[in-house]
N, C-alpha and C positions, 0 to 999 in steps of 0.2 A: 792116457791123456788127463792132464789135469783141470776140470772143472770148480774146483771148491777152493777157496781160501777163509782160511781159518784163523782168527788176531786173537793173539792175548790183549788185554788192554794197558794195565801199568807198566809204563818208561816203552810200553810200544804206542800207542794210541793218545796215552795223556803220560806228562809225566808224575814220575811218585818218586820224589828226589828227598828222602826223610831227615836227612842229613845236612840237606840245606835249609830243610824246614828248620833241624834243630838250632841251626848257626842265626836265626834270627832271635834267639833270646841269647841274652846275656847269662850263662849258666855258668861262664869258666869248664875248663877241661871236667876236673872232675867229676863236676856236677853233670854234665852232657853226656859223658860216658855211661853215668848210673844212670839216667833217666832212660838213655838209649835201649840200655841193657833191661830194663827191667818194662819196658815196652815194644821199640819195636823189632829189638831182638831175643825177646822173650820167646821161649815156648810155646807161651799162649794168642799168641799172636796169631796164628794161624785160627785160631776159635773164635776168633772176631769174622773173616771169611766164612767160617763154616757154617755159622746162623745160629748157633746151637744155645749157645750161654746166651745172659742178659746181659745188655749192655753194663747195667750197676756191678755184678759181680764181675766180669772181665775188670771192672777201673779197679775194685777191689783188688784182684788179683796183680795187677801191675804194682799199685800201690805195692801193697803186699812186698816186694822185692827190696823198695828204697824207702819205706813209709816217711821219713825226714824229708825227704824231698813231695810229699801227698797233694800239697796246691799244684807243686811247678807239673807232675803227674799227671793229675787229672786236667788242669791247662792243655797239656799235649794233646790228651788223648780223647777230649772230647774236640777238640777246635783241626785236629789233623788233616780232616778231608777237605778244607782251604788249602792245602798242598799240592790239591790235584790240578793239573790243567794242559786240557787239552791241545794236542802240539796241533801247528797250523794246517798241517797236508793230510790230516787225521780224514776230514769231508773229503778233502777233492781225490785223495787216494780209494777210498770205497768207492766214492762215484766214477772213479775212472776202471774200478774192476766192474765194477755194474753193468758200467756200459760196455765194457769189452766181452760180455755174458758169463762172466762168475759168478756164482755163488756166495757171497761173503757170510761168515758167520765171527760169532766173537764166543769167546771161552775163558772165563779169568773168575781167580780168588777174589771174591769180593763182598766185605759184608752190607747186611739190609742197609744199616743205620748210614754207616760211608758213602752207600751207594744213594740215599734220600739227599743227604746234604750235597753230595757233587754230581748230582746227573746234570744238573746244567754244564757242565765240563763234558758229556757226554753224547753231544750231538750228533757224531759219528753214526751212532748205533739206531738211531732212524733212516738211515738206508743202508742196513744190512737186512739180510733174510733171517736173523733173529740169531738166538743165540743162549749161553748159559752162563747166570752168576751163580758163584758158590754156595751163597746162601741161599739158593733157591732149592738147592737138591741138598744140600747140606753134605755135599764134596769138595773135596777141594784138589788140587794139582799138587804133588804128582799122582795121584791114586789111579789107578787105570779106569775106576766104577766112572769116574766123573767124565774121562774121554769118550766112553762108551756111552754113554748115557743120551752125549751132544750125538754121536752118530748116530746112536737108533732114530731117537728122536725125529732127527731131518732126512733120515735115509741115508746119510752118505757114504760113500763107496771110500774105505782109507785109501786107495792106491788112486783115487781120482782128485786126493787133497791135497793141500802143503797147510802145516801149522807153523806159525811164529810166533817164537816167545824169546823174553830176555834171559829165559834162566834153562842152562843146558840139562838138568836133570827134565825139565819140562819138555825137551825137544826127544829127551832117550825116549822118555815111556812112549811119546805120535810115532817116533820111529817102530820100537817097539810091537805095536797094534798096526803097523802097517802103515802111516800116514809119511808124506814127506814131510821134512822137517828143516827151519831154518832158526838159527841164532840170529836173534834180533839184535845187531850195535847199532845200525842207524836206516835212517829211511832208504837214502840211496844206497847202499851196500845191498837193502833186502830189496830193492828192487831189479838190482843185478842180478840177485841170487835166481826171486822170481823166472827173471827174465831167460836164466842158465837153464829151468824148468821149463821154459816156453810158454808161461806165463807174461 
């Protein structure tokens, strides 16, 4: 019996659409692709979630990749978490598991600094039963440390959970450790799914 649900947050909870972020400057192809490239699909990308580096050396290190391009760069990549925002059914979904007596927790890459400038996009997460950012343990998904960490934490039984996330490698490792697992594409599809769970 399932008791617990467990959200990732970005393109589940709030959207993180980087790519429409990018399409609001005027960069030309070219230009969008390198900035892309050398930030949000960079390597180190992931070290912005993990809490580790300072914020100045990660802009370095993006820079780093397109240095010609270092204004439009550091633009991005300081002003990026204006991108985030909260989808509408984000509240009335947790409070509708609340009230049906689950559990709700949340589990997402997420660094300190991103996570200061958009928690107002974050309103959700005052009625969950709590939850882990990345840069709090300084893990991040897929690592199995960081799923483990949320269960010890709150006690939860994996065979009593379902985790949702947008990204399948994210949904192997909850299967993985035991937890149910759904691919996040949209609200009502994962409520189907939920609901195929007796959720």
């Amino acid at each position: 019996m399932i008791d617990t649900v467990i959200l990732d947050i970005g393109n589940v909870m709030v959207s993180f659409d980087w790519r429409a972020y990018l399409d609001r400057f005027e960069f030309g192809p070219e230009k969008k692709a390198a900035i892309a490239k050398a930030t949000f699909q960079s390597p180190y990308w992931q070290e912005v979630d993990r809490g580790l580096m300072a914020k100045e050396m990660l802009r370095r290190r993006f820079v780093s990749a397109a240095p010609e391009y270092e204004p439009e760069i550091s633009y991005v990549f300081e002003n990026y978490p204006t991108l985030l925002k909260e989808y509408p059914y984000a509240i009335p979904w947790v409070r509708d598991l609340k009230a049906r007596g689950y559990k709700v927790y949340y589990l997402s890459n997420y660094g300190r600094w991103p996570y200061e400038q958009s928690k107002s996009q974050l309103g959700f997460m005052d009625y969950t039963d709590g939850g882990l950012l990345s840069y709090e343990v300084h893990m991040v998904k897929p690592e199995r440390t960081f799923y483990l960490e949320l269960l010890d934490r709150y006690d939860i039984i994996p065979d009593h959970a379902v985790f949702l996330d947008d990204m399948q490698v994210n949904i192997d490792v909850a299967r993985s450790l035991g937890l149910h697992g759904i691919l996040f594409t949209g609200y009502e599809d994962a409520v189907e799914e939920l609901a195929l769970l007796g959720v």
